[in-house]
N, C-alpha and C positions, 0 to 999 in steps of 0.2 A: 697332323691327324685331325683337329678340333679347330683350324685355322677358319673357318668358315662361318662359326657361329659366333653368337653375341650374345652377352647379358652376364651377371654377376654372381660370383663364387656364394657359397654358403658363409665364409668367413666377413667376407664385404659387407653383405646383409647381417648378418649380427654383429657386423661394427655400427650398423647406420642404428637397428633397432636399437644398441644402449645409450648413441647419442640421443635420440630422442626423450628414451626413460628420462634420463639426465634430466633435461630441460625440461620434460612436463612436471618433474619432482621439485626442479627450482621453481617453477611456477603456481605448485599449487598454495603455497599459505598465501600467496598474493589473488589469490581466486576465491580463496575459501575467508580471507577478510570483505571481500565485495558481497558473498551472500546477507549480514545483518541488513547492511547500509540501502541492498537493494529491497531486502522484505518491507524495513521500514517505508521505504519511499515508494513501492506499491501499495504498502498499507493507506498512507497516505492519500495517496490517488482516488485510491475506492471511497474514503470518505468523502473526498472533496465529490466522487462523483453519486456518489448519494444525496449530499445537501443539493446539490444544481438538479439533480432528477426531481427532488423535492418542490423544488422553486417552480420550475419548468412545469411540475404537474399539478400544481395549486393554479399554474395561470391557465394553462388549456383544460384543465376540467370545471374551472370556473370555481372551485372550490378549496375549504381548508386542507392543507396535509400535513403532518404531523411525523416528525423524526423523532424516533426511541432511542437515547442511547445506554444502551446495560452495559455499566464498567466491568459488574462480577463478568457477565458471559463474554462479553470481548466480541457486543455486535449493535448494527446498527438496525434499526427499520423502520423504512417509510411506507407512511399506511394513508391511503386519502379514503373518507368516510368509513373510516375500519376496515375496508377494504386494503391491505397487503400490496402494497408496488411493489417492493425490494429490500432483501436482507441483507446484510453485509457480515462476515464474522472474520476479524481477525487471523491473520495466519498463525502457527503454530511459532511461539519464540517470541511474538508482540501484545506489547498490552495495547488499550486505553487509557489514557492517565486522565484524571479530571484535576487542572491546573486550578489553586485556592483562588488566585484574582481571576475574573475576568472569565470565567467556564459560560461552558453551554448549560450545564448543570444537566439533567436527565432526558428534556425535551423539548423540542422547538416547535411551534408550529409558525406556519407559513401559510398568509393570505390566501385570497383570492386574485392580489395583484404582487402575489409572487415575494410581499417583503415578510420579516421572519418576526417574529413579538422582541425577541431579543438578539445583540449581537454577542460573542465571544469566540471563545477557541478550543478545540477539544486536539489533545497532546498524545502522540501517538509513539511509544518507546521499547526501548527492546525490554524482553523480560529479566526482571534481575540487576537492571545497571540503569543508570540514567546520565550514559556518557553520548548516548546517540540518540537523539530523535527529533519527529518533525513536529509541529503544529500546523493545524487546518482552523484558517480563520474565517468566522463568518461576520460579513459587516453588518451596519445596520439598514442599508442598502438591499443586502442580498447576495452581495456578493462574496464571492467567495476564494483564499488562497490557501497554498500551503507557503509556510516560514520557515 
């Protein structure tokens, strides 16, 4: 009667849909542990590309520019002659930590040939725990990593 045709029962298909449940349900605590690790390490990022934007703009505008960092608000910003370049604010779940040895303490400012008055590191961690997190170091150089 139905010799002619192709493709699969009702039953077939909701054997394949519960293997799948299955597997995305094993999968998901190993997905939902990768969210801290990656906020961090975007947090991370945006600093380090804050202080380089800083650098970068102290030399081609030929002048001072100056990084804010607010621990309360959980942001950063670079401003060259009061003039506003770039905010940065924390994602939701990450702090700023201001480490006792060796901080950046509140503000940087950065030449005219792009080097920073002081060097340190500003500690970027999940909220509530300090079992995860990165630091962004700035040399005295001007350069700059995450650790």
């Amino acid at each position: 009667m139905l010799k002619g045709q192709k493709g699969f029962s009702l039953q077939e298909l909701m054997v394949i849909i519960g293997i799948i449940a299955l597997l995305c349900a094993m999968a998901l605590p190993a997905v939902i542990g990768w969210v801290p690790k990656y906020k961090i390490g975007s947090a991370a990022r945006e600093v380090l590309g804050a202080l380089e934007l800083a650098r970068h703009t102290a030399v081609k505008r030929n002048a001072a520019v100056t990084v804010e960092i607010d621990y309360a608000q959980e942001t950063l910003r670079v401003a060259a002659a009061g003039e506003p370049v770039r905010a940065v604010r924390m994602p939701a779940g990450v702090d700023l930590r201001e480490p006792g040895q060796g901080s950046l303490g509140t503000a940087v400012l950065f030449n005219n040939q792009g080097l920073p008055n002081k060097a340190g590191r500003v500690v970027i961690g999940r909220s509530g725990g300090a079992d995860l997190e990165r630091s962004v170091r700035l040399g005295a150089g001007g350069t700059v990593r995450i650790e």
